[in-house]
C-alpha positions as CSV (number, residue, x, y, z in Angstrom):
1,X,0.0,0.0,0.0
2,X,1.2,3.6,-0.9
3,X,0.6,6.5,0.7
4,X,1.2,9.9,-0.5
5,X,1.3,13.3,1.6
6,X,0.7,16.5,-0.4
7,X,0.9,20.3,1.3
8,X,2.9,21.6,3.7
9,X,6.0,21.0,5.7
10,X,8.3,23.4,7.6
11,X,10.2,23.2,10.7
12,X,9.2,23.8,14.4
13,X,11.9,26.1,15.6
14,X,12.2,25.5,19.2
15,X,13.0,28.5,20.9
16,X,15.3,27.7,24.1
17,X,17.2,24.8,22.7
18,X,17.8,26.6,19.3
19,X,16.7,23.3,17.6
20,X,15.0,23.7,14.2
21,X,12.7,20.1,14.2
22,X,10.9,19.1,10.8
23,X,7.3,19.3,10.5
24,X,4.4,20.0,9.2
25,X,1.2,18.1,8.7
26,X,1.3,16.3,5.3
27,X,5.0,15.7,5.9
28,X,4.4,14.4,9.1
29,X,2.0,11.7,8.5
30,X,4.3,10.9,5.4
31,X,7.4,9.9,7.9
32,X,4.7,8.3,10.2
33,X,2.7,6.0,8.0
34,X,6.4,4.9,6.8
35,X,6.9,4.5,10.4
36,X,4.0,2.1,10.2
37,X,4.3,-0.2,7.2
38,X,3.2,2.2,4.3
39,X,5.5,2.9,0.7
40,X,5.3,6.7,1.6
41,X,6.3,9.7,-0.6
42,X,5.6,13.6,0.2
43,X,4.9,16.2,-2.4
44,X,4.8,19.9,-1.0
45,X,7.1,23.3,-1.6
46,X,10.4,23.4,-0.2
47,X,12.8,26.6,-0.1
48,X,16.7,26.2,-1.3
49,X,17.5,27.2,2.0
50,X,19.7,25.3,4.9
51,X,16.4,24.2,6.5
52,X,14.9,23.3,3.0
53,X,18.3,21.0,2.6
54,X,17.8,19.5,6.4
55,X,14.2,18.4,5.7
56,X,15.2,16.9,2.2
57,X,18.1,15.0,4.1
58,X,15.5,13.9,6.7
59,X,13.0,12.8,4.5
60,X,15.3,10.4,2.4
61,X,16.4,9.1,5.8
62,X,12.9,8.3,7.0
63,X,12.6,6.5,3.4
64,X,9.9,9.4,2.2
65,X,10.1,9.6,-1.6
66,X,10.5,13.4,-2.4
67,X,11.5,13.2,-6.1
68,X,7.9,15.6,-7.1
69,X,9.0,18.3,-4.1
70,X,9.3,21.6,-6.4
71,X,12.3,23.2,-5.1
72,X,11.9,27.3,-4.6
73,X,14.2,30.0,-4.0
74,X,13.5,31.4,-0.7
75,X,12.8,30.7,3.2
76,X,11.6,27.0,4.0
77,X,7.9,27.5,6.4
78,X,9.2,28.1,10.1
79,X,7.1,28.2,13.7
80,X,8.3,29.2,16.5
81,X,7.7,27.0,19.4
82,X,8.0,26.9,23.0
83,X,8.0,23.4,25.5
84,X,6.0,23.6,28.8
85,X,5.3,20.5,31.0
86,X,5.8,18.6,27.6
87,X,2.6,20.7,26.3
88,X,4.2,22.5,22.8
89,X,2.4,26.5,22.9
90,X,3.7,28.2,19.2
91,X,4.7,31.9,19.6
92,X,2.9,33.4,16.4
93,X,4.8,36.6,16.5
94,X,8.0,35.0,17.0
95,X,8.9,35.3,12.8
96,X,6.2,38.8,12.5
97,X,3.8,36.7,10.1
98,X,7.0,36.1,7.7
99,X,5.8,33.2,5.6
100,X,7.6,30.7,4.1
101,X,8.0,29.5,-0.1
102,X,5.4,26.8,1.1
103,X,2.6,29.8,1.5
104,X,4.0,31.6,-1.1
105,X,3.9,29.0,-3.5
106,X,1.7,26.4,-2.8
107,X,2.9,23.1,-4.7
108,X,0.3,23.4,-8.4
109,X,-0.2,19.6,-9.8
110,X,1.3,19.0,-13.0
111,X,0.1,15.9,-15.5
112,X,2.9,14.2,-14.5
113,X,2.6,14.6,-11.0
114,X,-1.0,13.5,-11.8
115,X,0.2,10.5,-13.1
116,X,2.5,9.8,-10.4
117,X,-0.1,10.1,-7.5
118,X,-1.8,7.5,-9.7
119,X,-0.3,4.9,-8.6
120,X,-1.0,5.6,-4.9
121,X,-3.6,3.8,-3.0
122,X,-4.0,7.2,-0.6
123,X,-3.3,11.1,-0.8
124,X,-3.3,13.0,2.6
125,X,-4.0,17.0,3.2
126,X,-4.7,19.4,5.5
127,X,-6.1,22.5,6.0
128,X,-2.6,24.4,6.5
129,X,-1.4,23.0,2.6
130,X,-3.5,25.8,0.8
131,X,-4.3,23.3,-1.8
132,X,-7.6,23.4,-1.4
133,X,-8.2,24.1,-5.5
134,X,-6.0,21.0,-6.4
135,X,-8.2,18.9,-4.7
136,X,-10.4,18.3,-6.5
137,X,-7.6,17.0,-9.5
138,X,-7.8,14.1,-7.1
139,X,-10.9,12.6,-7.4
140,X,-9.2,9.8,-9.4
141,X,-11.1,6.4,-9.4
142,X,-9.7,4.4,-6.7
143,X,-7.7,7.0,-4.8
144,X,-8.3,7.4,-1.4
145,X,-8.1,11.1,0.1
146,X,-8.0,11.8,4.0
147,X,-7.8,15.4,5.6
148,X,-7.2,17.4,8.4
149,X,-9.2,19.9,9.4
150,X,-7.2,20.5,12.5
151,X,-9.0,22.7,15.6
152,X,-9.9,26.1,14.2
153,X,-13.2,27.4,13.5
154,X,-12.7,29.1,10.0
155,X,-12.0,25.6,8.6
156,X,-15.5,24.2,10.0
157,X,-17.8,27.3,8.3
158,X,-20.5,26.0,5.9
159,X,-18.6,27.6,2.8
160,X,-14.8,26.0,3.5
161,X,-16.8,22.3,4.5
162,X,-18.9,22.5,1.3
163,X,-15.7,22.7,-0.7
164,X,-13.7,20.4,1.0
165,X,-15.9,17.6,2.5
166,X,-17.4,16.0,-1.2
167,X,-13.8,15.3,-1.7
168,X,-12.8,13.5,1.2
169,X,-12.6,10.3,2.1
170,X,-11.6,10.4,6.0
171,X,-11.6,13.4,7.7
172,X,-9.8,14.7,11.3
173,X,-10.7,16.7,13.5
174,X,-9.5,18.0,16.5
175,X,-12.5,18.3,19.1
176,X,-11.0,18.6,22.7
177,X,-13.7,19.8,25.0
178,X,-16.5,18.8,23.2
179,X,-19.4,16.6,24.7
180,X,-20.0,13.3,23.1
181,X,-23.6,14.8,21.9
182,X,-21.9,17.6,20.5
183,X,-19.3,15.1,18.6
184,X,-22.3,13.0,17.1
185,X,-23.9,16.1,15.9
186,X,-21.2,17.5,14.5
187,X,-19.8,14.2,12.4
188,X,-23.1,14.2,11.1
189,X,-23.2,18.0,10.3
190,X,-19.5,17.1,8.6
191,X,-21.2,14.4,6.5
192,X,-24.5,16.4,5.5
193,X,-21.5,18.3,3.1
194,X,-20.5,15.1,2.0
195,X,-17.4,13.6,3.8
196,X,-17.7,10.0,3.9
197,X,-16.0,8.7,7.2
198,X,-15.2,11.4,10.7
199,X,-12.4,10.9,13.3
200,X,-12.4,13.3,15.9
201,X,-9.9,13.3,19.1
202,X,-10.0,15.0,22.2
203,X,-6.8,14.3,23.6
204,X,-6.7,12.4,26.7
205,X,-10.7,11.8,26.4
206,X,-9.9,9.4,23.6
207,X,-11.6,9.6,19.7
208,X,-14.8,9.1,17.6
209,X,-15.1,7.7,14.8
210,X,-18.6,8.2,12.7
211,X,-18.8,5.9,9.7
212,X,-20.4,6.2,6.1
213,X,-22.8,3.9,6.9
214,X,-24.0,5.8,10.3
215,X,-21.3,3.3,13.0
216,X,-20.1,5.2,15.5
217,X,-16.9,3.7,17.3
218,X,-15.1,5.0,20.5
219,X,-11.3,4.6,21.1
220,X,-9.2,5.4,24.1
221,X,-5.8,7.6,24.1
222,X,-2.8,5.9,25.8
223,X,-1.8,8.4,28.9
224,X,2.0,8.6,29.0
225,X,3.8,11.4,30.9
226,X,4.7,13.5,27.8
227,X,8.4,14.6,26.9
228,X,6.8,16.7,24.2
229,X,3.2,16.7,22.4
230,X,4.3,17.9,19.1
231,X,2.9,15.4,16.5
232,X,0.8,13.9,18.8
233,X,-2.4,14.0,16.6
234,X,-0.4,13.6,13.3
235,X,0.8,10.3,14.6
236,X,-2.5,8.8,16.0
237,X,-3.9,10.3,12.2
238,X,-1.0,8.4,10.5
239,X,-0.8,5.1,12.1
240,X,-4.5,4.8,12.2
241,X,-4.6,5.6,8.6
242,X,-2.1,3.2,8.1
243,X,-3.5,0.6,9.9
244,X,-6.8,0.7,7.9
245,X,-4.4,0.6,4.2
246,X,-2.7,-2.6,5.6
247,X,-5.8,-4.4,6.7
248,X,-7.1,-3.8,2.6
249,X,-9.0,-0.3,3.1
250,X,-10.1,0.2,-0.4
251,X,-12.3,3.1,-2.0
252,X,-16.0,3.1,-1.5
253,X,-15.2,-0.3,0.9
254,X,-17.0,-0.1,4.1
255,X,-14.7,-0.6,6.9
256,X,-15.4,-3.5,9.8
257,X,-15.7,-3.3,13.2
258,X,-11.8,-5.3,13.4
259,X,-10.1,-2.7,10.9
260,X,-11.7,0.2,13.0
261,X,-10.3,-0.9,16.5
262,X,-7.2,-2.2,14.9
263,X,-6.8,1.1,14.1
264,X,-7.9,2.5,17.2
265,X,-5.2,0.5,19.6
266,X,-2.4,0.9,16.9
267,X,-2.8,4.7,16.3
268,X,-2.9,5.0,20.3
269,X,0.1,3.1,20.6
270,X,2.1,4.8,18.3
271,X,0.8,8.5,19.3
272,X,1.9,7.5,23.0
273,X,5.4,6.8,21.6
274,X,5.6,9.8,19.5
275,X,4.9,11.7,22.8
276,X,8.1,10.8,24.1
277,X,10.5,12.2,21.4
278,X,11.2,15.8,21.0
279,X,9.5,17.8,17.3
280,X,7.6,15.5,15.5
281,X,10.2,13.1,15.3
282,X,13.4,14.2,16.2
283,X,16.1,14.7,13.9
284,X,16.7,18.7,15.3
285,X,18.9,20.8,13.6
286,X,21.1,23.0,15.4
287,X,20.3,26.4,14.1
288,X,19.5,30.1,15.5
289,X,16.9,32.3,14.3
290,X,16.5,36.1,15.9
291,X,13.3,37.5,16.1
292,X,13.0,40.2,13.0
C-alpha cells in the first residue's frame, strides 16, 4: 500500500534549545505511516534554504520519496515553538507573520505529477497546505483522500466544508472539550456536506469515529507522561490511517468493526510513543533564528 502526503512542511523552531525540528502536517503523516508499514512519498514546496536542505536530508532518511518536491528560491515555512510541562504553545509573532516559499507557492499539480499520484492507493492534506483548488484534480477512481481539518473554526464554516468535505474520504478533526452529543452532531453535520468517514480526538478523552454507513466507534488515548506533544495527533492520524491501508482499506469499501479498533489500539500506541520524542520526530537541527 502507498501512501502519498501532499501540502505543507516546515520546521518547528524550538526557541530555548535553538533546535529547528521538521514538521508540518502532510510531511508528518508521510514519515509516520512509513513509520508504520506504508511505501510513503511527500509532495509539497520546499525553499533552497539550509532548512529546505535539512528536511530533504531527513526525509530520504525516513525512506519518504520526495522526487515531485518543487524546489523554490527562498525561506523554508518556520514556527516558532516553545515546551512547557511537555505541552508544545507556538509563539505566532516570533517570525512577524513572515511566511515561508510553502505559503507563497503552494505546490500546483502538474500531469505528471498527476500520473504519479496514480499509482498511490492514498493522498493526505490538510487544512494548513493551501491546496484546497487542487483537490479536486484528485478525485481519481480508486484514490483514497484523507484530511485534516485540525482545531480552528474558519476551517468548520458552511462555505470551506462545502468545498472540501465531497472530496474527502476520512476526515480529522481535533475536538477537545466537546461533549460526546456535540461530537455526534457534528460528524453528522461534517457528512451532511458530504465527507464520507469522521475521526475526531479530544486528547486524553480518547476519539470518535462516525462511519459512512452511520457506525459510531469510541477509542481510548494511551496516557504517557509526555516529553513533548508535538505530533501527537499527526501520529495517531498516521498510524491509524495506516492501519486501515494494511488491513485492505479500499475506495468506497466499508470498513469492519476489526479494521476500526485495529486502528484505534495501533494509532494510540504509536501517538503514545511519539509523545516521548522531542519535534515530531526528532532529527533537530542545530540552528539560531532572531526575532525580525
Amino acid at each position: 500500500m502507498k501512501l502519498i502526503g501532499f501540502g505543507d512542511c516546515c520546521v518547528d523552531y524550538y526557541i530555548q534549545k535553538k533546535l529547528a525540528f521538521p514538521g508540518g502536517n502532510a510531511f508528518n503523516v508521510s514519515v509516520y505511516a512509513n513509520d508504520n508499514g506504508i511505501e510513503t512519498a511527500f509532495l509539497g514546496t520546499i525553499g533552497d534554504d539550509l532548512i529546505g536542505d535539512h528536511i530533504l536530508k531527513c526525509a530520504k532518511l525516513k525512506g519518504v520519496d520526495i522526487s515531485h518536491c518543487p524546489i523554490k528560491h527562498g525561506d523554508s515555512g518556520r514556527a516558532a515553538v516553545n515546551i512547557v510541562n511537555g505541552d508544545r504553545f507556538f509563539e505566532e509573532n516570533y517570525f512577524n507573520g513572515k511566511h515561508g516559499v510553502g505559503t507563497l507557492y503552494p505546490p500546483m499539480l502538474s500531469e505528471i505529477d498527476l500520473r504519479y499520484i496514480e499509482g498511490f492507493d492514498l493522498v493526505h492534506s490538510s487544512c494548513y497546505a493551501q491546496v484546497e483548488d487542487q483537490l479536486k484534480r484528485l478525485r481519481l477512481d480508486d484514490l483514497l483522500v484523507s484530511f485534516d481539518f485540525s482545531s480552528e473554526e474558519r476551517f468548520r464554516t458552511n462555505e470551506y466544508l462545502s468545498q472540501i468535505c465531497p472530496m474527502v474520504d476520512l476526515a480529522l478533526f481535533s475536538c477537545e472539550g466537546m461533549k460526546k452529543k456535540e461530537l455526534l452532531n457534528f460528524a453528522q453535520r461534517v457528512q451532511k456536506f458530504g465527507c464520507k468517514n469522521v475521526l475526531m480526538t479530544m486528547g486524553k478523552y480518547g476519539q470518535t469515529l462516525l462511519t459512512n454507513e452511520g457506525r459510531l466507534y469510541e477509542g481510548k488515548a494511551k496516557l504517557v507522561k509526555a516529553i513533548d506533544t508535538m505530533g501527537a495527533g499527526d501520529s495517531f492520524f498516521s498510524a491509524f490511517i495506516a492501519t486501515l491501508l494494511n488491513e485492505g482499506w479500499k475506495k468506497n469499501k466499508s470498513l469492519s468493526d476489526k479494521e476500526v479498533y485495529d486502528a484505534f489500539s495501533a494509532a494510540s500506541a504509536y501517538s503514545a510513543r511519539i509523545c516521548m520524542v522531542e519535534g515530531s520526530f526528532g532529527m533537530g537541527l542545530p540552528i539560531e533564528f532572531t526575532e525580525p
